[in-house]
N, C-alpha and C positions, 0 to 999 in steps of 0.2 A: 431590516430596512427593505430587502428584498422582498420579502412577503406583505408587508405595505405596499409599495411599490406596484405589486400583480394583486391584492387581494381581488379585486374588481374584477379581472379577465380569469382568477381562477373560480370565484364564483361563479362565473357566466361556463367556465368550460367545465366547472366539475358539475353543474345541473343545481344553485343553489350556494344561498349564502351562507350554510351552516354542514355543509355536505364537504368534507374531506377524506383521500381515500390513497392507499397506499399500492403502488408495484404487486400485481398477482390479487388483489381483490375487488378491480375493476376495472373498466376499459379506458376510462376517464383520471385518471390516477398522477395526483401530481402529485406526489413526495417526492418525486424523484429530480424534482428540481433544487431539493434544499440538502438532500444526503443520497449514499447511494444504493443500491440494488441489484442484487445479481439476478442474471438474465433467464428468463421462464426453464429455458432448458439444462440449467447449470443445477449439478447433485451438491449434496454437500462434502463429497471428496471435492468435486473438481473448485468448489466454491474455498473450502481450503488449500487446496494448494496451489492455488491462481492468486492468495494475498499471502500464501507462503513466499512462493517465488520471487512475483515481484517487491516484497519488503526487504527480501532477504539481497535480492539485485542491489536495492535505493542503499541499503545502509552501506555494503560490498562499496560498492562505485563511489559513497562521500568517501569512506575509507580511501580508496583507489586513489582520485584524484587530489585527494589529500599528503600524500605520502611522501614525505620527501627523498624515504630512500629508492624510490623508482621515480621516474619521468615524472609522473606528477603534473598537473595541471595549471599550478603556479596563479597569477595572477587572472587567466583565461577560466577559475573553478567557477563562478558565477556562470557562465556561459554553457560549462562542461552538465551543469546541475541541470541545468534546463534542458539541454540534450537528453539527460540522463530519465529528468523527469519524462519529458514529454515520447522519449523511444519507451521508458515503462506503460505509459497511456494509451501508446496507437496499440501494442501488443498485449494488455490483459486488460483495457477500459472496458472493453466490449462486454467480457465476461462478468466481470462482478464491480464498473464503474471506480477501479481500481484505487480502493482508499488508499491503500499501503503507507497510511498511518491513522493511528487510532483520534488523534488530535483532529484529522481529517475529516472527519466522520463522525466524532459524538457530539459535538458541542450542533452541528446542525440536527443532529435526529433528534437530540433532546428540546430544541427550539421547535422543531416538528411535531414532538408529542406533546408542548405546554399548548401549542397555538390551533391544538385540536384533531392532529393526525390520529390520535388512540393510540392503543397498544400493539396496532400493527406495525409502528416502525419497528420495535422490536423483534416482532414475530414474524417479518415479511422473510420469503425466501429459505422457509425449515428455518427459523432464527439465524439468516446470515450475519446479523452483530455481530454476536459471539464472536462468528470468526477474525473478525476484525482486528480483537480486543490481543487476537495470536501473536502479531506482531511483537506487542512488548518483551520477548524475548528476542526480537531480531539484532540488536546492535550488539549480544553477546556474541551471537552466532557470527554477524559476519564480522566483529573483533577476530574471533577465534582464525576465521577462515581466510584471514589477510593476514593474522601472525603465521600463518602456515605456507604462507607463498609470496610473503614481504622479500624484499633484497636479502635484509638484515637475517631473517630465517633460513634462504637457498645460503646466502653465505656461510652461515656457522652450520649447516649440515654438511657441505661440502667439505669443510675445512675438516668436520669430525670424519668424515668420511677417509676421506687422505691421509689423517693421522693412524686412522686402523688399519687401511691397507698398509701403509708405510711398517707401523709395528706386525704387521702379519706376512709382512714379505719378508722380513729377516730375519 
């Protein structure tokens, strides 16, 4: 709907009605309005771990503000999400227009490459896709890394903890 919507003003601004063009292969370049692009100066380290970090933050934080054995967010989680989103946004948009999630990001590049972008959406940015796609193991990870510093976890390590000094002092 969007791209109906602009086809008119993108024709006119990309030089042509049949002229579409992608991030880093021209100066006129609108794909970047339908999915995203990391930015001319971004390597492909920093271009993965700029959707490491922040996937691995978003998943952390649902966890977080989910949790009922800490504080928790409780009925304020809607509000918390959007915070959460939008502090991921200001801090790694910049960089790589911050999918930090793959749902985010394929269903528009693939709309982008049926409606004529090429196979540049794919290969814009050394193939920043790919890096995209990394994510799908982040909700194991930041499972892992919330069982590791949940209440429920400081609790029974302390308690193990106490039980050994206890048998080791006597």
């Amino acid at each position: 709907m969007v791209y109906a919507n602009y086809k008119s003003a993108i024709d006119v601004f990309e030089g042509g009605s049949h002229i579409r063009t992608v991030p880093g292969y021209s100066e006129t370049a609108t794909a970047g309005i339908f999915c995203t692009y990391p930015a001319a100066f971004m390597s492909k380290t920093g271009q993965f771990f700029s959707e490491f970090i922040a996937s691995t933050l978003l998943m952390f934080l649902i966890y977080a503000i989910n949790d009922g054995g800490n504080i928790g967010a409780g009925p304020l989680a809607p509000l918390a999400l959007f915070f959460i989103i939008f502090g991921i946004g200001c801090c790694f948009g910049w960089e790589t227009g911050y999918a930090i999630n793959l749902a985010r990001d394929f269903g528009p590049r693939l709309v982008s490459y049926m409606i004529g972008y090429g196979h540049e959406v794919w290969a814009a940015g050394n193939y920043y896709f790919w890096y995209v796609l990394q994510p799908l193991d982040r909700p194991v990870q930041a499972f892992g890394v919330r069982r590791m510093i949940s209440a429920e976890s400081r609790n029974k390590y302390c308690t193990m903890r106490c039980e050994a000094s206890t048998k080791g002092g006597t």
